[in-house]
N, C-alpha and C positions, 0 to 999 in steps of 0.2 A: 612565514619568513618575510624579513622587509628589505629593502635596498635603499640607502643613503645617498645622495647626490652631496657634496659639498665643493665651496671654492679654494683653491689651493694660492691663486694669485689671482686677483683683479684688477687688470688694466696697468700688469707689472712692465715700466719702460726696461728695454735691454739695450745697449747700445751697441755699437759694430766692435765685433773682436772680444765682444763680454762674456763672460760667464756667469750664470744667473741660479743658484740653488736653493731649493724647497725639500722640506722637507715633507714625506706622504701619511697619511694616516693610517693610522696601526690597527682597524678592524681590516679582514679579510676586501682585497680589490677584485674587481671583476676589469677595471679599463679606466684609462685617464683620458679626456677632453681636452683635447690640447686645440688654441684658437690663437692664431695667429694674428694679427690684425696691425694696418699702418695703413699710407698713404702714398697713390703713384705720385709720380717724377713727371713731370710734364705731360704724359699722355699716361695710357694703360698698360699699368704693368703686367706682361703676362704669366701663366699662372708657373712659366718655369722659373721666372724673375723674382718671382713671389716665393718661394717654396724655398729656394736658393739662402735666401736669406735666414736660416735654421740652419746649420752644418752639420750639427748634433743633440742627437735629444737623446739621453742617457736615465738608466735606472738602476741605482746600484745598495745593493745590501751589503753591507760589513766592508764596503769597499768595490767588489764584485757586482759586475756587469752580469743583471738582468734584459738589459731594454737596450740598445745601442744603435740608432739611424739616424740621418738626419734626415730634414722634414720631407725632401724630393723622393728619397726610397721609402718612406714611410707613406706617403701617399699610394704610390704603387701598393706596396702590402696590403693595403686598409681595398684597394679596386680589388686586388684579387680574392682576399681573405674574405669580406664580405658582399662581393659580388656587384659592387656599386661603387660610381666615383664621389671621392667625397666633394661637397658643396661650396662651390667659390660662392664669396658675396658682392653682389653692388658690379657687375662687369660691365664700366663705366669708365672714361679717356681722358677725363678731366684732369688736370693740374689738383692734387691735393686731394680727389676722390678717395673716399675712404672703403677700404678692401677687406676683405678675412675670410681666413678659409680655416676651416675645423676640423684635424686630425683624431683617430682611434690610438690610441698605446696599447694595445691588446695583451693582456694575462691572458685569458682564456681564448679559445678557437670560437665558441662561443657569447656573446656578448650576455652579463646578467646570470653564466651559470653556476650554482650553486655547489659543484665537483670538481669545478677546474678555476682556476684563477688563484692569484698568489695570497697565501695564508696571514693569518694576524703576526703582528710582529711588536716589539715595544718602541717606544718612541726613542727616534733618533736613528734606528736602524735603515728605516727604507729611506731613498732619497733619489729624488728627480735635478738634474741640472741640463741645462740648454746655453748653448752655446751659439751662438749667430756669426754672420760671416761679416767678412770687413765693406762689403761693396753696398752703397747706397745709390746705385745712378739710376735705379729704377722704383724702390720701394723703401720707403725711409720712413721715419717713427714708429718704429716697430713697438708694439705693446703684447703683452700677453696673457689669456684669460685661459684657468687652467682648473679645472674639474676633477675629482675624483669620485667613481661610482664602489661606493662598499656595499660589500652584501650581506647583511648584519644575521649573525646565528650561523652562517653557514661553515664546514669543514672542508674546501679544496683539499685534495690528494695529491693532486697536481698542476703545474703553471705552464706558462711560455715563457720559453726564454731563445730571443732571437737576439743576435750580434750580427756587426759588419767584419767581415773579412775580405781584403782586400790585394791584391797582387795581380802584377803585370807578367805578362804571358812571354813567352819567345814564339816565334811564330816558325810556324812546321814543323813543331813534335809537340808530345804528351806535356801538358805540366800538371806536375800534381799539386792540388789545393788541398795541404790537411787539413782536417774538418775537427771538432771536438768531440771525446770522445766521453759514453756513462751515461748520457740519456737514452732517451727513444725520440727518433726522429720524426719529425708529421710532413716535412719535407725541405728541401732547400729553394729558396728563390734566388734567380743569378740575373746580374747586371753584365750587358755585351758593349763597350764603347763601339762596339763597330758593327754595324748591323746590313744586311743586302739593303743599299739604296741606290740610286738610278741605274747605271746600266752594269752594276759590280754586285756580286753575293759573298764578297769576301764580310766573315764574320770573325770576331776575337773569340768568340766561344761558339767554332763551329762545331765539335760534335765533344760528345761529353757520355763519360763515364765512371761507376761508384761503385768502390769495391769497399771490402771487410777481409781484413787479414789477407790481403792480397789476391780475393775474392771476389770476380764481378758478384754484384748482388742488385737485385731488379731492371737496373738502368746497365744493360751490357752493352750498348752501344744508343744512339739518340742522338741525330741532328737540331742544330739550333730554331730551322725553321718548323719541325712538327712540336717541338717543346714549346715554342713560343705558340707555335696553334692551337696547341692544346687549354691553353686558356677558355675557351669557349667552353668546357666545361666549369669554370669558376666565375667568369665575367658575367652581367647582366647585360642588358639592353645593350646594342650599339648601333651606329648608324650607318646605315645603308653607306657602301662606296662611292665616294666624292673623287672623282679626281684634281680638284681645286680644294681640296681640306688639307689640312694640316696635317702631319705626321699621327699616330695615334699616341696617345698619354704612356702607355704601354707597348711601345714599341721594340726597346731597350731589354725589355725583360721576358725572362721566361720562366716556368716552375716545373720542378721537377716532386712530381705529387708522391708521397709515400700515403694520404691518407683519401683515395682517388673516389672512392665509397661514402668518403664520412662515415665513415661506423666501425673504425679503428684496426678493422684486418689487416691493414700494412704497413701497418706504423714499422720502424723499423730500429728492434732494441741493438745498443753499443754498449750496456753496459758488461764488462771483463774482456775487451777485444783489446787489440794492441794496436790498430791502423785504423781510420778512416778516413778516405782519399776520393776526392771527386778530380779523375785527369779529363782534362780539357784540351783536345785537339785544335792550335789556337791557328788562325788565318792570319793573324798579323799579333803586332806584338804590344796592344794597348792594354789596357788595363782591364780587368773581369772585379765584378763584386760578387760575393757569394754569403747568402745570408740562410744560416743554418734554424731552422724551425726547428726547436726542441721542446720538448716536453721531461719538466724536470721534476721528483718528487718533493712537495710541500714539507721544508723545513719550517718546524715552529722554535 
């Protein structure tokens, strides 16, 4: 069996507030190469400045939303999903220094496997569009170099399909975030705007729970700081405690593992149920993101 790499856009300008659409290739994908690239504003832009600049990176068939982050949350998934952060270029202060940093779009959990990643389709059906945000005061001519890896012969049974979901909490009770329901879950990743920093532990997504038909199911209870710890079983390398370093890239975020094993024991099936609710015990009243890691069966 072979794998195809080809280029989907090279060195495509986007401008602020655009929307940019490509169409994807119709053998079976394993993951798309998304590569950001432009130039800082006067000194170095950093890599939150940079990443900013992508609001949304969308994949959608028949109209329907496959793929749905923009570049900041998709950064996080690609640290945690595959255990490494992804690769800034050129981290350099110069006026017009040229920058890029190269995101995963992930079909499969997998990168390359032959069982999971989204299936062949006809032309015209899949389709990638990106969207960039309006602010240029830190990283301007944005270009974009875009990849997709096919895995030519192969039969996926099944994809990933991650979206953004997004709502703002009331602070001191339950809110429930309905979730989508008919797949099987590999797990959900959640955004906290408000996280314990200096001498305050108030968090927007401090403790959190997932029921089924009005049914705790695995997660009966779970604070935001052991969730957020619990990374260490997904993350690679990190760096020893600085007290002069910067916040961590992943500080924001936490995951709630259905697939804690890697070897599929807890994955967790929805499909015939009538609810699925993750309630969020909120500390204040900002905004939670909560992105549903699904595993969906390979329509051809």
């Amino acid at each position: 069996m072979d794998y195809r790499r080809t280029v989907i856009a090279q060195d495509e300008s986007i401008a602020a507030s655009a929307t940019s659409t490509f169409d994807l290739p119709v053998n079976p994908l394993s993951h798309l190469i998304f590569t950001l690239r432009g130039l800082n504003v006067t000194d170095e832009a950093t890599l939150a400045e940079i990443l900013v600049r992508i609001s949304a990176i969308t994949v959608t068939r028949f109209g329907s939303a496959i793929f749905d982050m923009s570049a900041t949350d998709l950064q996080k998934l690609n640290a945690i999903m595959f255990g490494n952060m992804p690769i800034l270029l050129n981290q350099v202060a110069d006026d017009n220094g040229t920058r890029a940093i190269s995101l995963i779009v992930p079909f499969s959990r997998k990168p390359y496997s032959t069982i999971e990643g989204l299936p062949g389709t006809k032309k015209g059906e899949l389709k990638l569009q990106v969207t960039a945000s309006a602010s240029e005061a830190a990283f301007d001519n944005l270009t974009l170099q875009i990849e997709a890896v096919e895995i030519l012969g192969s039969n996926p049974t099944q994809h990933l399909k991650i979206t953004t979901l997004s709502q703002t909490m009331t602070s001191g009770v339950d809110n429930d975030v309905d979730l989508p329901i008919g797949n099987k879950y590999a797990g959900l990743l959640v955004f906290s705007t408000t996280i314990p920093t200096t001498t305050a532990f108030t968090t927007t997504a401090d403790k959190m729970r997932f029921l089924i038909n009005n049914v705790e199911r695995n997660l009966a209870n779970a604070n935001w700081e052991s969730l957020h710890g619990e990374l260490l079983f997904r993350l690679g390398h990190r760096e020893a405690y600085d007290a002069s370093a910067d916040d961590d890239d992943v500080a924001n975020y936490a995951l709630i593992d259905f697939d804690p094993a890697q070897d599929d024991n807890f994955l967790v099936e929805t499909a015939g149920v009538s609810s699925v609710v993750l309630k969020i015990a909120a500390g204040d009243g900002n905004a939670v993101r909560v992105f549903p890691i699904e595993l969906t069966k390979a329509q051809t």
